[in-house]
C-alpha atoms as a printed R data frame, in Angstrom:
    type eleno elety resid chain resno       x       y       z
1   ATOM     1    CA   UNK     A     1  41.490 -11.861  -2.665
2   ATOM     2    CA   UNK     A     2  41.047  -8.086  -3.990
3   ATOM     3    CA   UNK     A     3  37.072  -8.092  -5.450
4   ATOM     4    CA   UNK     A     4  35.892 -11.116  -4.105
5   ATOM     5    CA   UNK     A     5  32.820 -10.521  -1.693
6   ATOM     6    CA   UNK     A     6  32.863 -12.120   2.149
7   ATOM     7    CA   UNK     A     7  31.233 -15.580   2.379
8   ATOM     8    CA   UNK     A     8  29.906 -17.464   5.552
9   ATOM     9    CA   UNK     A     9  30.143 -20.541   6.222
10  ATOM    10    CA   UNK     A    10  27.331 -21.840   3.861
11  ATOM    11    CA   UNK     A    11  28.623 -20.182   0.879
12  ATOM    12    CA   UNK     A    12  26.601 -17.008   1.240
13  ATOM    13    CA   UNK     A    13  27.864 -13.683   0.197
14  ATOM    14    CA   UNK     A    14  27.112 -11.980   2.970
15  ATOM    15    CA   UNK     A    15  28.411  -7.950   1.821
16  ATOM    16    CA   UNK     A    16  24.873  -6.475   1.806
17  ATOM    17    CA   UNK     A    17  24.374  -2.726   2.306
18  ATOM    18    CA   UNK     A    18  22.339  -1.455   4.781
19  ATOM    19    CA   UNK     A    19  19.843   0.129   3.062
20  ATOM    20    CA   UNK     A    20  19.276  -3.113   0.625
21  ATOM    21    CA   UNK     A    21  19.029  -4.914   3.975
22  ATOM    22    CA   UNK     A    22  16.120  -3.018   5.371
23  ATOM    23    CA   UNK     A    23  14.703  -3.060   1.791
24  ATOM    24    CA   UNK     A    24  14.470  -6.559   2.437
25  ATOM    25    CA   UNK     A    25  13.250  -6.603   5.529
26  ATOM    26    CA   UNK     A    26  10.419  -4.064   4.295
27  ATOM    27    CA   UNK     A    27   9.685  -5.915   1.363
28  ATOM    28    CA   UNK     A    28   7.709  -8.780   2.568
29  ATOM    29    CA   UNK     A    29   5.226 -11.379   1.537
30  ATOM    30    CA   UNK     A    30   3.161 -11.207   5.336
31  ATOM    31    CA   UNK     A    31  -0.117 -12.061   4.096
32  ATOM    32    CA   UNK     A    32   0.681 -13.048   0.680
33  ATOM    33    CA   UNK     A    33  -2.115 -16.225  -0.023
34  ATOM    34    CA   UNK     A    34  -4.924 -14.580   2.025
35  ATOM    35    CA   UNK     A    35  -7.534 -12.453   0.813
36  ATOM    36    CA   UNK     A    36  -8.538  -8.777   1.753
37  ATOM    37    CA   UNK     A    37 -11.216  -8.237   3.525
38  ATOM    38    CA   UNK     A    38 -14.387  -7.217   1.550
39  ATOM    39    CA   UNK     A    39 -15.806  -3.913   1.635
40  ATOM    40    CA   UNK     A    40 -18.126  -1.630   0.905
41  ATOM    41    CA   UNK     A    41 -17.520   2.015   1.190
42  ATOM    42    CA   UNK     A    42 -17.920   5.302  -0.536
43  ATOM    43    CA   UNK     A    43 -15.065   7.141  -2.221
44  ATOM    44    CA   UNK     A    44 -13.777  10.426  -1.405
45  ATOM    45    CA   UNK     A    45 -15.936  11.579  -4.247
46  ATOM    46    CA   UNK     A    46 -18.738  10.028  -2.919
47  ATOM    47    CA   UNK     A    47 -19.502   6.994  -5.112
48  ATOM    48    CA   UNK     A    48 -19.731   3.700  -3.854
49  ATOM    49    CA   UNK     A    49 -16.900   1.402  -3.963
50  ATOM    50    CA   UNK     A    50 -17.076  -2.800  -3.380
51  ATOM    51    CA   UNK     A    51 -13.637  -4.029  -3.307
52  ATOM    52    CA   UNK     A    52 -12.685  -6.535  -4.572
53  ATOM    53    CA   UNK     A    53 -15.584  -6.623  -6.837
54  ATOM    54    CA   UNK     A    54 -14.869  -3.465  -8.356
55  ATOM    55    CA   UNK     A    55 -11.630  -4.691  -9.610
56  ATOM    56    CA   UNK     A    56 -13.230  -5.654 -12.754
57  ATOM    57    CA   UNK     A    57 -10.830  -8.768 -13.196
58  ATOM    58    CA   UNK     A    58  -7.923  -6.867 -13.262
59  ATOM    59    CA   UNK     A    59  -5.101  -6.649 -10.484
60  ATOM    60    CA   UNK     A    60  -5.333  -3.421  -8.216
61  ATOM    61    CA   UNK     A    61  -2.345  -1.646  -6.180
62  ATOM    62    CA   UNK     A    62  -3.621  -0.818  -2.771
63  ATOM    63    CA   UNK     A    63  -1.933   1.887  -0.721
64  ATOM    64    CA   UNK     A    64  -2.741   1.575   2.432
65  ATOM    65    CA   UNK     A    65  -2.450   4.433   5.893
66  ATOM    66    CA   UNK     A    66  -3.218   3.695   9.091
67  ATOM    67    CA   UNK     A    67  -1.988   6.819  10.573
68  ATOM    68    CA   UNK     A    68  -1.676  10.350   9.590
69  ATOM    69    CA   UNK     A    69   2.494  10.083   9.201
70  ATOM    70    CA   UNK     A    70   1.238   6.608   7.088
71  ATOM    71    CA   UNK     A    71  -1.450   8.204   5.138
72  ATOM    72    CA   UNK     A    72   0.826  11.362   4.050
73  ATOM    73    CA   UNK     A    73   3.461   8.517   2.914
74  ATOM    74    CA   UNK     A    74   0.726   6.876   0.823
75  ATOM    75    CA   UNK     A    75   0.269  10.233  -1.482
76  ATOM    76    CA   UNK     A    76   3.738   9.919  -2.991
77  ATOM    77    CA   UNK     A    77   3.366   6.240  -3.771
78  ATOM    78    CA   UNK     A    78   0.000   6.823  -5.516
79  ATOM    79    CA   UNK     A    79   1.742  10.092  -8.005
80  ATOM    80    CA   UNK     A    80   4.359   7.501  -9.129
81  ATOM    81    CA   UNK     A    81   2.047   4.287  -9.402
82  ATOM    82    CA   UNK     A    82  -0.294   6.955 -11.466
83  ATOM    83    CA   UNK     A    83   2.726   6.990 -14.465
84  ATOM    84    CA   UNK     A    84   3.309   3.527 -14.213
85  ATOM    85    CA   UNK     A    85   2.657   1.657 -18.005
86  ATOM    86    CA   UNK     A    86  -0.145  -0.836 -16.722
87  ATOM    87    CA   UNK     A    87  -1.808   1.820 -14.785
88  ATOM    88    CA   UNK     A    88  -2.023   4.430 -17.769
89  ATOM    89    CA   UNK     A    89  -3.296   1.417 -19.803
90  ATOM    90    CA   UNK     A    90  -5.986   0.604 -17.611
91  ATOM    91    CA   UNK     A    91  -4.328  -3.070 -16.586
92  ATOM    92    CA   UNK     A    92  -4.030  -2.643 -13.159
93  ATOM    93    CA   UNK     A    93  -5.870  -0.363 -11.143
94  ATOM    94    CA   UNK     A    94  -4.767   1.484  -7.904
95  ATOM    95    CA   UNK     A    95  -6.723   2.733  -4.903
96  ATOM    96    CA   UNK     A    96  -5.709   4.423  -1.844
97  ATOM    97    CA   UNK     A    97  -7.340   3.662   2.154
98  ATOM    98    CA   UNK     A    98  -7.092   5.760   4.749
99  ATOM    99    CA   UNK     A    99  -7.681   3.725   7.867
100 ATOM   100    CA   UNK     A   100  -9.799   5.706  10.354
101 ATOM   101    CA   UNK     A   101 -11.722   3.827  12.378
102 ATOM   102    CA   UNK     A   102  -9.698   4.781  15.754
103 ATOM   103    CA   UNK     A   103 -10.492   8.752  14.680
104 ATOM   104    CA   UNK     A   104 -13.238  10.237  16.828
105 ATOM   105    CA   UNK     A   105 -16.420  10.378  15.190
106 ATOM   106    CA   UNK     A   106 -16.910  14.521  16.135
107 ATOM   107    CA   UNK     A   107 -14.037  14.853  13.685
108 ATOM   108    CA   UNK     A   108 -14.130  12.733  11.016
109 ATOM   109    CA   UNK     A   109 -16.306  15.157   8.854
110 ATOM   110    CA   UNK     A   110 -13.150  17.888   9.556
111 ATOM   111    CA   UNK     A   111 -10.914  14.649   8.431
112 ATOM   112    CA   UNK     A   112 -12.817  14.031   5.551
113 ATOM   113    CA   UNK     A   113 -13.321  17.626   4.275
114 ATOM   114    CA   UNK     A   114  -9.309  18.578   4.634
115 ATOM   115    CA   UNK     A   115  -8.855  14.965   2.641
116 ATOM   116    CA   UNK     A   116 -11.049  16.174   0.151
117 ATOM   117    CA   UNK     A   117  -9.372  19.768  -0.323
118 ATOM   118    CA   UNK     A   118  -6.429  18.005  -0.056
119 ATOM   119    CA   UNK     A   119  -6.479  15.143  -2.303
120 ATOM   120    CA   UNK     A   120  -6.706  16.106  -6.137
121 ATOM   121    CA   UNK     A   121 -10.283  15.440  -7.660
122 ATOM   122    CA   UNK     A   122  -8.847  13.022 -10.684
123 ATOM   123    CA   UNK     A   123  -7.959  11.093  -7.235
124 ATOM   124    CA   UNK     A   124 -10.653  10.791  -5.592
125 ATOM   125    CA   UNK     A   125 -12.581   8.178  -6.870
126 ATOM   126    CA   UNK     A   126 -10.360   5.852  -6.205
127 ATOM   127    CA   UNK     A   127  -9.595   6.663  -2.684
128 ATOM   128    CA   UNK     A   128 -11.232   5.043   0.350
129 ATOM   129    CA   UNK     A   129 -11.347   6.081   3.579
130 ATOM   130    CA   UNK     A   130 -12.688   3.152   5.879
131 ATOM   131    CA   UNK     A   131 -14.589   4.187   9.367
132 ATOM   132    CA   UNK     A   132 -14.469  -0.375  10.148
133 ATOM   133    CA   UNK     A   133 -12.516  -3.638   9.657
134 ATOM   134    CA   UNK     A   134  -9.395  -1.821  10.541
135 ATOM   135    CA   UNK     A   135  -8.100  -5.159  12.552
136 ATOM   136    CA   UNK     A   136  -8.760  -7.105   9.316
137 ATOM   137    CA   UNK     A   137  -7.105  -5.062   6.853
138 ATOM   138    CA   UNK     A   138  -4.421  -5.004   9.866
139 ATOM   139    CA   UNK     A   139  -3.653  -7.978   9.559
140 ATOM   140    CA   UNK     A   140  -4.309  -8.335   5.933
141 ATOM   141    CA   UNK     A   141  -1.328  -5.597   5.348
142 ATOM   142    CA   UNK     A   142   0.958  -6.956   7.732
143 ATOM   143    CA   UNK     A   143   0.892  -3.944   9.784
144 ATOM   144    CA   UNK     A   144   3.533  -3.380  12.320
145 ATOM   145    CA   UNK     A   145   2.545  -1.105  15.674
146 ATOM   146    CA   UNK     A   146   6.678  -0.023  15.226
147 ATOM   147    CA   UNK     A   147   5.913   0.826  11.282
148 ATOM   148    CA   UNK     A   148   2.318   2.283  11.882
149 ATOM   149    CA   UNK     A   149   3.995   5.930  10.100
150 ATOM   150    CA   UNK     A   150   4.795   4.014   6.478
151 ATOM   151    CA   UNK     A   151   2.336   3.301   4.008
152 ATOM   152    CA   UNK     A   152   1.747  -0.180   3.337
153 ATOM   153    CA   UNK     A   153   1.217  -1.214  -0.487
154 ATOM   154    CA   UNK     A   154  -0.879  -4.850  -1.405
155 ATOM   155    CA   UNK     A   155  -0.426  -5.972  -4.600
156 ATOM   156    CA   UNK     A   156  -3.824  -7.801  -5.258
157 ATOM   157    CA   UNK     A   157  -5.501  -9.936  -7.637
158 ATOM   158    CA   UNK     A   158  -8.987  -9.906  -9.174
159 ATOM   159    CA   UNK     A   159 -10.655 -12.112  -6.574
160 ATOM   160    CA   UNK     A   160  -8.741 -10.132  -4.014
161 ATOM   161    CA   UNK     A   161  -6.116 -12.660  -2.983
162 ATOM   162    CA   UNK     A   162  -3.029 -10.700  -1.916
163 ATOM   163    CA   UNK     A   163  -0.134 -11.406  -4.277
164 ATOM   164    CA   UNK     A   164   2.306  -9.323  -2.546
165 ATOM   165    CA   UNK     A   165   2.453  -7.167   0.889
166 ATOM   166    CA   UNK     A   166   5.062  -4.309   1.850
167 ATOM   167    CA   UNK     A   167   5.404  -1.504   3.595
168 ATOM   168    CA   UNK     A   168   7.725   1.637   4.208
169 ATOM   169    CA   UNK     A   169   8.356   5.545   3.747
170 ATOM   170    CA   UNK     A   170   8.380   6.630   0.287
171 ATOM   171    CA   UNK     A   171  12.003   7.032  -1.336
172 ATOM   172    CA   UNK     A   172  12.793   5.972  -4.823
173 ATOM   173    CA   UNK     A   173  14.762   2.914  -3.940
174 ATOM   174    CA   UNK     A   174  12.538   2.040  -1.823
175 ATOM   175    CA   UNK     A   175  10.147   2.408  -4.546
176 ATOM   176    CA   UNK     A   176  12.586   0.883  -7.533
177 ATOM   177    CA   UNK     A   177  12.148  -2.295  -4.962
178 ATOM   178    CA   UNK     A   178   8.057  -2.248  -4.832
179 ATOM   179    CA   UNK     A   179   8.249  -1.833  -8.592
180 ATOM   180    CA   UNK     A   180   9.961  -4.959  -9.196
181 ATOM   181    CA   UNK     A   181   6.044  -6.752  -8.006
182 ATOM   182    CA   UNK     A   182   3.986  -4.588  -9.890
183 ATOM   183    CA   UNK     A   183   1.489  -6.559 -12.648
């Protein structure tokens, strides 16, 4: 009949666009239940950060790259999350990692200096790059070697227990999806 949708045999509407499909896909809960791993690091800035500690019993937004294609997808997530309600209001906090344990140590200061030129200074303090743990926060994020260019985005509570895991390029529906989660 004109306007009804396809249905399989189990009564599932089963007209589903492609790009809602892979939004789907994206959009899952891999390590919702566990925890992140803990660290200690220091901020772009140069002030040291405890995670989850520093949450300060609030839920944080964690933006995660673990490759330089990942890490430039992380910088448009963290400009929109920045105008979000809860963020303004200081209800939910959100901190960007750059994974780079696997960089060589000769260049990391070169990393680190074109992050810091490149990253704006209101920004900083509240972005991480990590030199260990990768693995952990690997598996933590649900990380994918076939999606190592997205960003991958943890919604976290205050103890640090993952409340919701995704990952992808930067688009708005991709981000009108993620938004859905958000504290």
């Amino acid at each position: 009949m004109a306007g009804e949708h396809p249905v399989n045999s189990l009564g599932i509407c089963h007209k589903i666009t492609t790009a809602t499909l892979a939004l789907l896909l994206i959009l899952v809960a891999e390590g919702v239940g566990q925890s992140i791993p803990h660290v200690t690091a220091v901020s772009l800035n140069g002030n040291p950060v405890s995670l989850p500690s520093d949450f300060a019993g609030k839920p944080a937004i964690l933006i995660i790259g673990f490759s330089r294609e990942g890490g430039d997808q992380c910088g448009p997530f963290a400009r929109k999350l920045a105008k979000e309600p809860n963020v303004i209001d200081g209800k939910a906090i959100v901190y960007q990692i750059a994974m780079l344990e696997s960089a060589p140590r000769l260049i990391r200061p070169m990393i680190l200096h074109g992050m810091r030129s490149g990253i704006p200074k209101t920004e900083q303090s509240r972005f991480l790059p990590l030199f260990h743990d990768e693995n952990q926060w690997k598996q933590a994020a649900g990380f994918t070697k076939s999606a190592e260019g997205n960003a991958y985005l943890l919604i976290v509570g205050p103890d640090g227990t993952i409340r919701f895991s995704g990952h992808g390029k930067y688009s708005d529906e991709f981000y009108g999806g993620f938004r859905q989660h958000l504290p």
